[in-house]
N, C-alpha and C positions, 0 to 999 in steps of 0.2 A: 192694718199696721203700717206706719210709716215706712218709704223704703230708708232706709239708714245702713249708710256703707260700712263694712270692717276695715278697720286700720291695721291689722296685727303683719306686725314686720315678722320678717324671716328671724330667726333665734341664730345669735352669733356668740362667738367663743369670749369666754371674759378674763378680758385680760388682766392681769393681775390675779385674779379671785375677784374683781368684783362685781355684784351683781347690778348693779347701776350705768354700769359700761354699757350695758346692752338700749337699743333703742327702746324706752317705754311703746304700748300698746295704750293709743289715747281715744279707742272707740268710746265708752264710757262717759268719759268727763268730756269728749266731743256732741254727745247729746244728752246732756243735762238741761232742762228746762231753761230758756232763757231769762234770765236780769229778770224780766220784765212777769214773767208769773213764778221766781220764786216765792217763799211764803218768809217774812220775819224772823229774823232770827235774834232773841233776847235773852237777856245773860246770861250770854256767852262768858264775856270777857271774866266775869266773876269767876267762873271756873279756874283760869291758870292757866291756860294750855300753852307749850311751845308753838310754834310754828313746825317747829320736826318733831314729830312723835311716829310711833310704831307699836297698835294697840297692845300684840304679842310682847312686845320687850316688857312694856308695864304690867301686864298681865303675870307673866310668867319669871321672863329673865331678872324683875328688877328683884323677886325673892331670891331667888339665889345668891344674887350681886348681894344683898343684904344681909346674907346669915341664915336663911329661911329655906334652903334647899333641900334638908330632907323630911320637908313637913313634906303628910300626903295630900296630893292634889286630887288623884283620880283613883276611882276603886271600880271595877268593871267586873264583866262574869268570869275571869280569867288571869285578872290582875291589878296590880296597885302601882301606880306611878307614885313616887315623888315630884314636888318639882324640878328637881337636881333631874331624875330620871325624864319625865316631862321634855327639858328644855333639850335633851340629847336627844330623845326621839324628833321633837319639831326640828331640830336642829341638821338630823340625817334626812328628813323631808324634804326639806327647803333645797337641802342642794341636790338631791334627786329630780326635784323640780324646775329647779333653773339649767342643771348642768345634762341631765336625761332625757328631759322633756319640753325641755325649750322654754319653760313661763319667763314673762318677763316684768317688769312693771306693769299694770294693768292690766294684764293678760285674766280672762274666767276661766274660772275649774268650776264643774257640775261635781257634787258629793252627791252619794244614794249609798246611804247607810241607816241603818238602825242607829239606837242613842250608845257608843261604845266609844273605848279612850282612840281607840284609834281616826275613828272620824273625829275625835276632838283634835287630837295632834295632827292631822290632817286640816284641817280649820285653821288653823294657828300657824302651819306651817308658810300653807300659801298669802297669808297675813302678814307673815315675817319676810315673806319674797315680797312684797308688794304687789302680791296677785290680788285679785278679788274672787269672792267664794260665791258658789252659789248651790246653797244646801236645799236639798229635795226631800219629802219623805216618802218613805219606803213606798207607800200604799200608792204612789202615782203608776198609771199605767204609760204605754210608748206617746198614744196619741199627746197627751200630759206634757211629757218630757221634751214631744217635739218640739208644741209652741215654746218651751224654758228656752230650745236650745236654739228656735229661730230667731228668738225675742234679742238674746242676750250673747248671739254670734261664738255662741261658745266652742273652742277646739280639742279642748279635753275636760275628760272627763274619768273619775277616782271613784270605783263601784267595788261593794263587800259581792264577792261570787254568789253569795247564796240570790243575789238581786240582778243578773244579770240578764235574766231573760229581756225583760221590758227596754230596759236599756239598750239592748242589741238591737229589737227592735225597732226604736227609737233614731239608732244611727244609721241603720243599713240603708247605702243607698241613697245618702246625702251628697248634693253638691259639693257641697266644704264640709268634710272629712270630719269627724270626730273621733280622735285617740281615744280608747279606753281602756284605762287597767283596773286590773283586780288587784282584788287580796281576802285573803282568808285568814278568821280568828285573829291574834294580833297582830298584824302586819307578814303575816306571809303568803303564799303564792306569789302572783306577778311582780306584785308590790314588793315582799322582801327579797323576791331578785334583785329588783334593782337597787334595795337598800344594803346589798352586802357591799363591804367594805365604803361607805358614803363616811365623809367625816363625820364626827359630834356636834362641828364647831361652825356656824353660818355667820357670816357676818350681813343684817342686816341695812338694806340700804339706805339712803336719806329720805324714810317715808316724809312727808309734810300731812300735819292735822288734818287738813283738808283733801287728803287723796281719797278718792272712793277703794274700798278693801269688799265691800258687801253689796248683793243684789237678793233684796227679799223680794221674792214672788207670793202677789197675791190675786186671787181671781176677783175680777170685777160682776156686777150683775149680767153682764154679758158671755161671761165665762170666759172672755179673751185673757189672758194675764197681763196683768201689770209689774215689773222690775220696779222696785223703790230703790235708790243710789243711800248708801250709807259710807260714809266718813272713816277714817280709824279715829278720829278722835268721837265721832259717836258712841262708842262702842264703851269707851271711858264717860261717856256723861250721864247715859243712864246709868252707871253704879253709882258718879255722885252726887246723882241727885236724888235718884229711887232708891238706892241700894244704904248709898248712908243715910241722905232725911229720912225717911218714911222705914225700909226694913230694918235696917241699923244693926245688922249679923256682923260678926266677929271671925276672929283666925279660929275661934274655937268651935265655929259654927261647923253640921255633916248635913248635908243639902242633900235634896233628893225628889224625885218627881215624875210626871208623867209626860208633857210636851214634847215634841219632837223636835229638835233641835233644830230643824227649817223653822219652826215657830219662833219668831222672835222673843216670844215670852217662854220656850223653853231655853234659849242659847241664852236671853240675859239670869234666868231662874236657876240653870245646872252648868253654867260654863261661867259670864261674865262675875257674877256676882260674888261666888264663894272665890274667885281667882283674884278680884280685885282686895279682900282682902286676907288672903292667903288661907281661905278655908278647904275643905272637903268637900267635893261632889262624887257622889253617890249613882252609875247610871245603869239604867235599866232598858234592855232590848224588850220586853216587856213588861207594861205597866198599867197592868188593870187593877182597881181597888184591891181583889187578893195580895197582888203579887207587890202592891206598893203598903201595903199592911205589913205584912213579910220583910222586906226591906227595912222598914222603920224600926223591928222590933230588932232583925240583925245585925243594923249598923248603928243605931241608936241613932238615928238621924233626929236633928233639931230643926229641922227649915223646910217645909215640905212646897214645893209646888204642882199643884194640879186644879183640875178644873170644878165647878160645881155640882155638877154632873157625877163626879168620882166622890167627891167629900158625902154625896146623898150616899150615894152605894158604900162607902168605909163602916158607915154609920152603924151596919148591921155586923161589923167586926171588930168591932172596939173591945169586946169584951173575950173575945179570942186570941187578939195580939196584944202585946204592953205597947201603946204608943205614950206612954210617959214619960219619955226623952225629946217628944215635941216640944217644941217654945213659941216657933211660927207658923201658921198656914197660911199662904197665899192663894187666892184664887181668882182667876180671870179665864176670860177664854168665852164665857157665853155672863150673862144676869146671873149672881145670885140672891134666890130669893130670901124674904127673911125668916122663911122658917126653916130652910136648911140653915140659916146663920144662928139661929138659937139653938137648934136639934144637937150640931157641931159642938155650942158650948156647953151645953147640957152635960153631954155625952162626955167631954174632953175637958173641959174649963177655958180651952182655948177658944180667942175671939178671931173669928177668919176677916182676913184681911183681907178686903176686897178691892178692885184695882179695874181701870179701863186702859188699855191701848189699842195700837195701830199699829201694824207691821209698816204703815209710812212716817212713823213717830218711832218705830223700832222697839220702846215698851211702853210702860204705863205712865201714864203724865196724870193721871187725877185715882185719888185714893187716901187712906187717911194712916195713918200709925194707930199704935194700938189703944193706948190712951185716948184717941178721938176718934173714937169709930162711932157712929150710928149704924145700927142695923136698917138694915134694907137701904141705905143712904152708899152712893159708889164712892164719896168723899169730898174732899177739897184735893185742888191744882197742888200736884208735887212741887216743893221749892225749885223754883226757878223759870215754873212754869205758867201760864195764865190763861184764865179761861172761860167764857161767858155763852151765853144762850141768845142765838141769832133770830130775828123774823124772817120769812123770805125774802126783805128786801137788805138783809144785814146789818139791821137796828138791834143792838141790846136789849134783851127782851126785861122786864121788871119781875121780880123776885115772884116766882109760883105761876108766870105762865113758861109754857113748854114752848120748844121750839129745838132750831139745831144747834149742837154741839160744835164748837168753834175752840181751836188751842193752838198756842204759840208757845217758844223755849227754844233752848239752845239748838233744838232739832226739828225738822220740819220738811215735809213731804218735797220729795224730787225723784219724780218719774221719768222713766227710762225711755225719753223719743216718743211720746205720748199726749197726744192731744187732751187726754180725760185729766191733764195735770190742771187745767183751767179752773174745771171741775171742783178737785179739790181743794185748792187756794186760792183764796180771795178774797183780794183788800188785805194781806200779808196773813190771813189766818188762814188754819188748816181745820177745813169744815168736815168732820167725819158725817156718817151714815145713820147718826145717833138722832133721835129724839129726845130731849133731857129737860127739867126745870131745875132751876136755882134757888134756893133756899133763902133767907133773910139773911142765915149766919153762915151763907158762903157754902153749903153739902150741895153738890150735885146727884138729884134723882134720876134714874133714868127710866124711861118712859116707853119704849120700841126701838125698833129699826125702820129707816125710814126708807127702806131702798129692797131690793129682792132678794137681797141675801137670806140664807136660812144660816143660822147659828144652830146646831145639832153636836149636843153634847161637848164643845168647845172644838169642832170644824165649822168653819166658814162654806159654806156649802150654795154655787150660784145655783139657782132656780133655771133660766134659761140652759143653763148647759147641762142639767139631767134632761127639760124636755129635749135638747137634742137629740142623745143620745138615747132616748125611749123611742123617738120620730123615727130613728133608723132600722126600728122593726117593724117587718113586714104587716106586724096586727096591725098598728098603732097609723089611722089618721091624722088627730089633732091630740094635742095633752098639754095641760096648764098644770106647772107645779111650785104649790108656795109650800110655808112653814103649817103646820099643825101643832097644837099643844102638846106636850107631854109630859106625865108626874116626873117619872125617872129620866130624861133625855134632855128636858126645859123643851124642844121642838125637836119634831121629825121632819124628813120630808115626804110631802102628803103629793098623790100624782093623779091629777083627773083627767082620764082617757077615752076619747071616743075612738071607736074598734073600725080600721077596714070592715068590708061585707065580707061575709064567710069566715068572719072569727065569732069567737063567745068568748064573755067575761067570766071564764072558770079560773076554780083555782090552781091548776094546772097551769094557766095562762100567766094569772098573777108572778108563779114562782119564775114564769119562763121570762117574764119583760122584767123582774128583778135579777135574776143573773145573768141578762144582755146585759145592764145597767151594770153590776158591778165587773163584767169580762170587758165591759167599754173604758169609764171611771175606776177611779178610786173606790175600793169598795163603800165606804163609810158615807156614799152619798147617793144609794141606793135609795128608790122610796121604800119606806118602811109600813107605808100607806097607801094604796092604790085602790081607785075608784075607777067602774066602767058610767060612764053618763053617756044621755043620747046627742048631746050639746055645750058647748062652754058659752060663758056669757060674754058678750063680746058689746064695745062701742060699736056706732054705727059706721064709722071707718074701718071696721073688721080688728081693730087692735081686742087683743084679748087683755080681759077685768081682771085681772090677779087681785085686786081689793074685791070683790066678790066670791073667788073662790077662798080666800083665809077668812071671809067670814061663813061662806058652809063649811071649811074646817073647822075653825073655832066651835061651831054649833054641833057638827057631826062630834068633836070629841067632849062635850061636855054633855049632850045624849050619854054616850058609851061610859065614862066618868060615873052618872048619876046613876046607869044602870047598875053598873058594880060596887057601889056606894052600898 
């Protein structure tokens, strides 16, 4: 990692009330990729945007301003905001945040919460200060959080108690200090200390469209993290361009879903979308197929989002809950294939909406509405957006050969002090991980992954950083770990291990190097598959074959498949 200095001024009194007195915190937009490997950015200008905008004000305050204040915005295990209620809560935030804790214009916050109203109003708060947010999910462990926190020089950090162990962990013992507070249930313990007596009332400050408000974290094949720089005016382009062309939800819309709200396809799915146009979201601390069955039938939710993965597993509860207040399903996060795409209509008469993004695109840029869906087909380019099939040398590929996935639009990949930004832009397009072909009449197929990520049940999940993390047990010599097939998961991660002397590949063994792996990582990136070999295949310069070991996975799981067929 780059060394990259922190700029964060000392936090001073503001005079007047205002929060733009204070000295900005310009680390951030001080290492934004240079001129020179940004990626394109295309209409734009179509959209409208001011030059001063404040995603939070449009989001939330402009319903109020307009009449729309006691519609419900947020429904949670505990409670119901309006946006009138909404904007007071963001509102006691924001200057607990400026005036308590010092944030200042660009200043990061680290979030680790579950999906609840109050990390939402937490979101939105430090969006409204002109901070930038950087949401976590729960499942990360300390080693996890470090790199967030080294990446992204962050000073504070806004943790639900029930999460703080890892956290703690995570700070204890740093050079440059990490603030943390808590809170419990809606906003109390640490947190509603300092919110007693906070005004209602924050006057935000002269954000500009272009100020960075967002840092998505996402892991590379390396397992190092990468920080993606996001806009406040991003934040408004995918609602309208995904949100109105292609989903085209209403105020009367009740959202709801599974994503974690670090997921940029959960915050645009249950936060941006239904706020942009003054709908209901719906959220759930958890959301497995039961528990998002249940919800649907309680809230009457119309707009679901979750993954393909979960739409396979609903499938066997359709006839237990009424999901006949659906209208939408979206789904992204890993391939759906086309027979959970017909299984889905069969079952429901609903056609799932299938969609690709990028946590460096922030959401979906190719996908289709409902009237022009193909099954098994990911779509056509979102309005606004464009997008074609590269060769390795960056030639246009002709309609029905594959190659990589390449897209431009108003938004476009800008990594955080990061050399892999090269990588992903080039010649002004933003090249994802994708293998795809293009169709004669413009549907984008997709085809694999062309890099080592394993995609498991809509986690992105690096390969090299579980073998890590297996490497650091005492059994474990060498271990190659790619994707494996799976009916119900779409891919596992499959781990081929050769043993230290004086170990055995028992089962015993197996559950022991799986809960190294999930007491190291994130649980969800566990192998779920583990192999003792006397050998891995290797080039002759010693580099290890990962294309040889995903084809003895592929082969080992279509054995086991045919056996239970």
């Amino acid at each position: 990692m780059p060394d990259i200095p922190a700029t964060a001024p000392e936090a001073s009194p503001r005079p007047g009330g205002s929060p733009w007195a204070r000295l900005p915190d310009t680390f951030v937009r001080d290492n934004l990729p240079p001129p020179d490997r940004m990626p394109d950015f295309v209409n734009l200008d179509r959209l409208g945007y001011p030059e001063h905008l404040n995603a939070t004000v449009e989001l939330v305050d402009r319903h109020v301003a307009e009449g729309r204040g006691e519609r419900v915005a947020l429904v949670g295990p505990d409670v119901t905001w309006t946006y009138a209620e909404l904007k007071r809560q963001i509102d006691r935030m924001a200057n607990v945040l400026v005036d308590r804790l010092g944030l200042v214009p660009g200043g990061r916050v680290l979030l680790r919460s579950a999906n609840n109203p109050t990390k939402v109003a937490l979101y939105l708060a430090i969006i409204k200060a002109g901070g930038i947010v950087v949401a976590t999910m729960p499942l990360l462990r300390a080693r996890e959080l470090t790199q967030i926190l080294d990446k992204a020089r962050i000073p504070l950090a806004l943790c639900d108690a029930g999460l703080i162990d890892e956290m703690a962990k995570a700070a204890d013992g740093r050079t440059d200090p990490v603030r943390i507070v808590t809170w419990r249930g809606t906003a109390g313990g640490e947190l509603g200390d300092l919110l007693a007596g906070a005004s209602e009332h924050f006057e935000a400050p002269p954000t500009r469209a272009d100020d960075p408000c967002l840092l998505g974290f996402t892991s590379g094949t390396t397992g190092l993290p990468k920080a993606t720089i996001h806009y406040q005016r991003d934040l408004l382009v995918i609602c309208d361009c995904y949100g109105r062309e292609v989903l085209q939800a209403t105020e009367d819309d009740v959202f709801v879903g599974s994503p974690p709200l670090a997921f940029t396809f959960g915050l645009g799915g249950l936060v941006l979308f239904p706020f942009r146009v003054g709908a209901r979201a719906v959220l759930l601390e958890k959301a497995g197929p039961a528990e998002l069955a249940a919800a649907i039938e309680r809230h009457r939710a119309t707009v679901l989002f979750t993954a393909p993965t979960a739409y396979r597993a609903m499938l066997g509860l359709v006839g237990r809950h009424d999901l006949s207040s659906l209208r939408k399903c979206v789904s992204a996060g890993e391939t759906l294939p086309a027979p959970t795409w017909h299984a889905w209509a069969k079952a429901t008469g609903l056609k799932l909406m299938d969609g690709i993004g990028a946590t460096e695109m922030l959401h979906i840029f190719i996908a289709s509405p409902e009237d022009e869906i193909r099954p098994g087909a990911t779509g056509r380019p979102v309005p606004g957006y464009e997008a074609r099939v590269i060769d390795p040398d960056g030639a246009p590929c002709p309609p029905g050969v594959p190659g990589r996935l390449a897209v431009r639009g108003p938004i476009g990949c800008r990594y955080l002090a990061d050399e892999r930004q090269s990588s992903y832009v080039r010649d002004g397009w933003n090249v994802t991980g994708d293998t795809y072909l293009q169709d004669a009449d413009g549907y984008f197929w997709f085809q694999a992954r062309n890099d080592d990520m394993i995609v498991s049940a809509g986690y992105n999940i690096a390969g090299p950083e579980v073998e890590a993390s297996l490497l650091a047990h005492p059994a474990v010599a060498e271990c190659g770990v790619v994707a494996a097939p799976c009916p119900e998961r779409g891919r596992i991660v499959a781990a081929y291990v050769v043993l230290n002397a004086g170990f055995t590949g028992t089962e015993a063994l197996t559950k022991a190097l799986q809960e190294h792996v999930k007491n190291d990582l994130a649980p969800y990136k566990y192998p779920r598959a583990l192999h003792y070999v006397e050998s891995l295949p290797k080039t002759e310069s010693g580099k290890l074959q990962r294309f040889a070991l995903r084809r003895q996975a592929e082969a080992q799981a279509a054995t086991v498949q045919g056996e239970t067929a």
